[in-house]
C-alpha positions as CSV (number, residue, x, y, z in Angstrom):
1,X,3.2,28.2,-32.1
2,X,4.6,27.7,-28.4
3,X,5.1,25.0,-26.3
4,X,5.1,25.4,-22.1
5,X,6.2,22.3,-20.0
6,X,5.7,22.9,-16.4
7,X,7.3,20.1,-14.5
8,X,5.7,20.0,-11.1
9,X,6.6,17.4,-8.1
10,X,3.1,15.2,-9.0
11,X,2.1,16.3,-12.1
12,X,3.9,17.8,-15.6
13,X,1.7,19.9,-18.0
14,X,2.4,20.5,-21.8
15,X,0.0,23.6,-23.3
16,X,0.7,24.1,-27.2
17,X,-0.1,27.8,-27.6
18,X,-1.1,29.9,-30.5
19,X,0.8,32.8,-31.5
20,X,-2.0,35.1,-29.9
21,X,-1.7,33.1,-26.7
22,X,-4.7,30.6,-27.2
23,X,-3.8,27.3,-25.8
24,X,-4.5,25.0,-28.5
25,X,-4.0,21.0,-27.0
26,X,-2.9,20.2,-23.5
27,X,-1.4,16.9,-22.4
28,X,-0.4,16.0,-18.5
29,X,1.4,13.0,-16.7
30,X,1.9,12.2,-13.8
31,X,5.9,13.2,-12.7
32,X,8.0,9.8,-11.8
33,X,10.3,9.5,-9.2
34,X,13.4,8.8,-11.1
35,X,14.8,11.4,-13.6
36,X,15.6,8.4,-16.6
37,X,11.7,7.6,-16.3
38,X,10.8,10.9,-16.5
39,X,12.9,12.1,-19.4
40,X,10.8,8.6,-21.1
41,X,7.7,10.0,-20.0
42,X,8.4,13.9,-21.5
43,X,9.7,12.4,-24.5
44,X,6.8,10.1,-25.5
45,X,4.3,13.0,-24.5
46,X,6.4,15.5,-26.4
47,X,5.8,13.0,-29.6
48,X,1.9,14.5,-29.6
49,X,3.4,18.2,-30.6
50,X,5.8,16.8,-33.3
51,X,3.7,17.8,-36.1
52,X,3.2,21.7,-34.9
53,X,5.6,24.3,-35.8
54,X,7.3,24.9,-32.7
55,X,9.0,28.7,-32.9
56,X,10.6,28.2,-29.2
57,X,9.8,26.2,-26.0
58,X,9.7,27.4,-22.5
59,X,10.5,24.9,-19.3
60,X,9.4,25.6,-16.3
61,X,11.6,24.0,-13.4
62,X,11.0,23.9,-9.9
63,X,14.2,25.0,-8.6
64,X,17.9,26.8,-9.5
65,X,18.2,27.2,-13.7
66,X,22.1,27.1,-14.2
67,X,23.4,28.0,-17.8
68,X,19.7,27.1,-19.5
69,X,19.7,23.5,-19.1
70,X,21.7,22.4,-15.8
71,X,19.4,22.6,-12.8
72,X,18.8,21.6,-9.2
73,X,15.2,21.4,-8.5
74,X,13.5,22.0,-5.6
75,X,11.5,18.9,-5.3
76,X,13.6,15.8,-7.0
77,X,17.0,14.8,-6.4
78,X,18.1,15.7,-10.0
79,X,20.7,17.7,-10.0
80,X,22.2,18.7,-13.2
81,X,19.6,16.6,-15.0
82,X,19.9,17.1,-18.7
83,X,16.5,17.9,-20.1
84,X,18.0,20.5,-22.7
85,X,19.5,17.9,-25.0
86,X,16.9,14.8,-25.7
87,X,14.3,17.8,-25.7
88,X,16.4,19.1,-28.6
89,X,16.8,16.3,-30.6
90,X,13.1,16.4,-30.6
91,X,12.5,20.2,-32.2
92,X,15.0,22.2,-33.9
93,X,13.8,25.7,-32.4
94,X,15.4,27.8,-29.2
95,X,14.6,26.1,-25.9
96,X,14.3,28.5,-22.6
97,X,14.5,27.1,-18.9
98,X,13.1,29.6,-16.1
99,X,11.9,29.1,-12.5
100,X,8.5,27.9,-12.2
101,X,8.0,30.7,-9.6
102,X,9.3,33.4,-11.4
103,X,7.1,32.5,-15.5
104,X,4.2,32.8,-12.3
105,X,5.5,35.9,-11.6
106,X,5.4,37.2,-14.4
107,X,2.4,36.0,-16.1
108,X,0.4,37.2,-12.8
109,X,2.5,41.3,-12.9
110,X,2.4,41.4,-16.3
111,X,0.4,44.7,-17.5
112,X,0.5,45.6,-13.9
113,X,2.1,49.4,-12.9
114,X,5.0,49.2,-10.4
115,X,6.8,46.0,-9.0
116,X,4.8,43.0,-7.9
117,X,5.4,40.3,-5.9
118,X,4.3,37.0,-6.3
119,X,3.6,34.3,-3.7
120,X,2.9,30.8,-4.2
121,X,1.0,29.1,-1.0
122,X,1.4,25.4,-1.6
123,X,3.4,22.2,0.0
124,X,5.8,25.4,0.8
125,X,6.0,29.0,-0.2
126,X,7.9,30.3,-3.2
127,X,7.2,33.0,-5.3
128,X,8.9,35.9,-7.6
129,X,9.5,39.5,-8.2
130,X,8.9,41.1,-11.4
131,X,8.8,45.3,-12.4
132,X,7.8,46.7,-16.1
133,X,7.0,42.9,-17.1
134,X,10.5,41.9,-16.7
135,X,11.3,38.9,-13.6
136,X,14.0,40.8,-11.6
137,X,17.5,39.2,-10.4
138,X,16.6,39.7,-7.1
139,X,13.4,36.9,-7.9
140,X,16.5,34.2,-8.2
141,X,17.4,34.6,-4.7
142,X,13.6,35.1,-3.2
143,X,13.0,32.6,-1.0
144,X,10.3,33.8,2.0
145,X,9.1,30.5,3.1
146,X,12.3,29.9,5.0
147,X,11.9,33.2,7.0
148,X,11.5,32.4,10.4
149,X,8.4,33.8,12.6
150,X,7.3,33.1,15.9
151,X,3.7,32.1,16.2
152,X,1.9,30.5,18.7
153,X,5.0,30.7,20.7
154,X,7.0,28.3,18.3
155,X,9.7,29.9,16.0
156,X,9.3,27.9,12.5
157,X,9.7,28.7,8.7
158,X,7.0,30.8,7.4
159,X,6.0,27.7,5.2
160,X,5.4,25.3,8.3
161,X,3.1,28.2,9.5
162,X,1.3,29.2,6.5
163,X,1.7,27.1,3.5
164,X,-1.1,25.3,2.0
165,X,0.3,21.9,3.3
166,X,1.1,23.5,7.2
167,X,-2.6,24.7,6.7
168,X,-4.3,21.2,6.1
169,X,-1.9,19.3,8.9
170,X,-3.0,22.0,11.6
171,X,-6.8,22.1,10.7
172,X,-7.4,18.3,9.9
173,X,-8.5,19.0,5.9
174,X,-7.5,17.6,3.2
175,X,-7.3,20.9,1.4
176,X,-6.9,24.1,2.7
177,X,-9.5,25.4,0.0
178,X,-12.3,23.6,2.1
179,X,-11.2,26.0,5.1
180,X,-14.6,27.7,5.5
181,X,-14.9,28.6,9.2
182,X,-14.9,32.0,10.4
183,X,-12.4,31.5,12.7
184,X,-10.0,29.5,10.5
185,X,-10.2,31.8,7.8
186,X,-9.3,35.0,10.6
187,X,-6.2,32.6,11.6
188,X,-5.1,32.5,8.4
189,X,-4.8,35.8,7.6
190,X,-2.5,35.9,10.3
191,X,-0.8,33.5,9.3
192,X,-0.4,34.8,6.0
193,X,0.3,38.4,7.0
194,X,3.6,37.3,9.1
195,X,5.8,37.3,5.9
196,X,4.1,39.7,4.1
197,X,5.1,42.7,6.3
198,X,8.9,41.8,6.0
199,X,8.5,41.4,2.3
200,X,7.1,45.1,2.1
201,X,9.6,46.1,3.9
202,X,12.5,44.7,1.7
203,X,11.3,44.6,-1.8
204,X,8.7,47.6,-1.5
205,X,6.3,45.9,-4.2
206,X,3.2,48.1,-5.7
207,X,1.0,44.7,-5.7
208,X,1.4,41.3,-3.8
209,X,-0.8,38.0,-5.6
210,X,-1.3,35.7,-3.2
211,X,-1.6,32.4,-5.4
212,X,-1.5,28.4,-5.1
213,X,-4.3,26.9,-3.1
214,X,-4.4,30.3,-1.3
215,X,-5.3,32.1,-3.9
216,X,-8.5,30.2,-5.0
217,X,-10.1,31.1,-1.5
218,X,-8.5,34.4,-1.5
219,X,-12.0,36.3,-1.4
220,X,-12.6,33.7,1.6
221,X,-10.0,35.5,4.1
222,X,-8.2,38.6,2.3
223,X,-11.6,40.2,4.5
224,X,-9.9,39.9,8.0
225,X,-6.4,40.7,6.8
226,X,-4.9,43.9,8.5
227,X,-4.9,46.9,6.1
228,X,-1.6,47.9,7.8
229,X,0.5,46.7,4.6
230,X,0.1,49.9,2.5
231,X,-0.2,47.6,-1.1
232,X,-2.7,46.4,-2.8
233,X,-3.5,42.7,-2.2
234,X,-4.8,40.3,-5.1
235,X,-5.6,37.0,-6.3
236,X,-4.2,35.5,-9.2
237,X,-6.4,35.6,-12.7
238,X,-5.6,31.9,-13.3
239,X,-4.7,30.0,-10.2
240,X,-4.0,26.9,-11.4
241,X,-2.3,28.0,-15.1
242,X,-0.1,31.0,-13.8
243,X,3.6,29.2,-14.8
244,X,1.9,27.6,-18.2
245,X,1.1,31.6,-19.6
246,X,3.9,32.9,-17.8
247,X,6.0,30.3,-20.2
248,X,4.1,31.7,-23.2
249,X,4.9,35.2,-22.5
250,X,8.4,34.8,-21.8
251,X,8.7,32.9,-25.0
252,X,7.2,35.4,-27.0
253,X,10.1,38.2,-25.1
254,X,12.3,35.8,-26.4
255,X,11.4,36.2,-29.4
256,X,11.4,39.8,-30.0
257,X,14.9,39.9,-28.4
């Protein structure tokens, strides 16, 4: 079996999987501030799994994975956090730490022809670049929510113009999956297609998934996008579980390494 721990800024998932990529139990908490109370949190949850046989464990992090275990994240002030080692005194099998972005990435391209880019619309905009079911380097360094667009004659980060969190602050919602109105929805495909044109342009991807929030309405406002882009535009199979099955695949490459 194979364990996935996706640590997110409010939340962190464990899914045991199956060898055949069933998830078998799932356990969730809710991510503490402080790195020493979340390493007490993961542990005690991590006790649930101690009677499995564990062949490898994946951890997803939301930020810079330096040498496996020594990270920055994107979301906590936890620099160089060690996760790696208490983890390890916990299961004597090979431990793997990748962006969240990029297991996403991979999960959501995997089986798909040609590179794919994947975007994650949330409280900013991330994402990752995979080709032949492999995360590419260049997916280390992809950061497109910090382009900067003008729109509505303000120059900002793509994120402040089209994230799910810049969606909700502009429109008054608190969540910009209840966005519903025909002229919302035609604003945000705008707002969405500013970076997407510079990331065609760069990275030449075959597919593009729009995921987070974004992508569970995707059918909502992928109708009044321009069809200038010349790739095909999708949403992802599982919106919410992307990173979890992205952590399962990788573990299983691992494996046949």
């Amino acid at each position: 079996m194979y364990l996935a721990i996706d640590i997110g800024g409010t939340k962190t998932l464990i899914a045991l999987f199956s060898r055949r990529g069933r998830v078998v139990k799932r356990l969730k908490f809710k991510t503490a501030q402080g790195s020493a109370s979340f390493i007490r949190d993961l542990l005690e949850a991590l006790q649930a799994f101690r009677k499995y046989k564990i062949k490898s464990i994946v951890v997803a992090i939301p930020g810079l994975v330096q040498k496996n275990y020594s990270f920055k994240f994107g979301n906590r002030n936890w620099d160089d956090i060690d996760i790696y080692t208490p983890v390890k005194n916990l299961f004597a099998c090979p431990i793997y730490f990748e962006n969240d972005a990029n297991l996403a990435a991979l999960y959501e391209g995997f089986g798909l022809k040609g590179k794919t880019v994947f975007l994650t619309f949330s409280t900013g905009i991330g994402g990752g670049i995979v080709e032949q079911n492999q995360i590419l380097p260049e997916s280390n360094d992809f950061e497109p929510g910090h382009w900067k667009y003008v729109y509505d004659g303000n120059l900002n980060e793509w994120e402040d113009i089209a994230a799910a969190s810049a969606l909700e602050k502009h429109y008054h919602v608190d969540y910009a999956t209840d966005l519903r109105k025909k002229a919302h929805l035609e604003e945000v495909a705008k707002r969405i297609h500013l970076g997407l044109t510079d990331i065609v342009k760069k990275y030449r991807p075959d597919t593009i998934v729009l995921g987070g929030p974004m992508g569970k309405i995707f059918k909502a406002y992928i109708k009044y996008m321009p069809r200038d882009l010349g790739v095909r535009l999708r949403r992802p199979k599982r919106p919410n579980e992307s990173v979890i099955y992205g952590c399962y695949l990788l573990a299983r490459q691992k494996e046949r390494q």
